[in-house]
N, C-alpha and C positions, 0 to 999 in steps of 0.2 A: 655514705651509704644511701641517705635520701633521694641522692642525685639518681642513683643505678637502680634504685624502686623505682621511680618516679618512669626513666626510660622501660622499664622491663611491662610496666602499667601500661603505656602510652602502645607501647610494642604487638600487647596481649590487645589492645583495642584496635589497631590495626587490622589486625588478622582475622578477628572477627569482623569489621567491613568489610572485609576483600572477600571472606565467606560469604556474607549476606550478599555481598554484589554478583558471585559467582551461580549461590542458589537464582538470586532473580534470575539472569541470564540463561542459563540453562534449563531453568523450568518448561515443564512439557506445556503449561497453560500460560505462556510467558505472556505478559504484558508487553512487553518493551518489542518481543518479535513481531507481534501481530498489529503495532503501531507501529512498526520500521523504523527507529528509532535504531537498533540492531541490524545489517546487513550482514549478509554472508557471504552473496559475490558482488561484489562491486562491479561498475562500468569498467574499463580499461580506457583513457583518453587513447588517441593517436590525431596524427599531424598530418597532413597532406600538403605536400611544398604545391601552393595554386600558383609560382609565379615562377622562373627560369634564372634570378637571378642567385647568379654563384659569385666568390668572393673574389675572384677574377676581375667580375665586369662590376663589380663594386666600387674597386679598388680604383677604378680610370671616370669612377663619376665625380661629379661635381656636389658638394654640398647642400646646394639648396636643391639636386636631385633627390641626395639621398631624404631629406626631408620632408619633401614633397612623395616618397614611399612612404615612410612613416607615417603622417600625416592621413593618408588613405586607407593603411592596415587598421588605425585606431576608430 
């Protein structure tokens, strides 16, 4: 029965973090937003293929080509 106090304790402490985390964040005078720290809308990455090869013309190079791509990307 210690054991199941013991979780039911640790449980009820929880939950009170996850409150107080929730008040910060949402507070109208928020700290955390007004240091960004909190983001709303993220950037979205995207990719741009800068070079033509497809796995076609991969497929018929030579090794120390493909290396020497590599090499140049990094």
């Amino acid at each position: 029965m210690t054991e199941e106090n013991e979780m039911i304790l640790l449980m009820k402490e929880l939950v009170a973090k996850v409150k107080n985390l929730e008040q910060a964040v949402y507070n109208k005078d928020n700290l955390l937003m007004k240091s960004g720290y909190v983001v709303v809308d993220t950037p979205t990455p995207h990719t741009t293929q800068q070079s033509g090869i497809s796995g076609d013309s991969i497929a018929k190079m030579e090794w120390e080509d493909i290396h020497k791509i590599v090499d140049g990307m990094g």
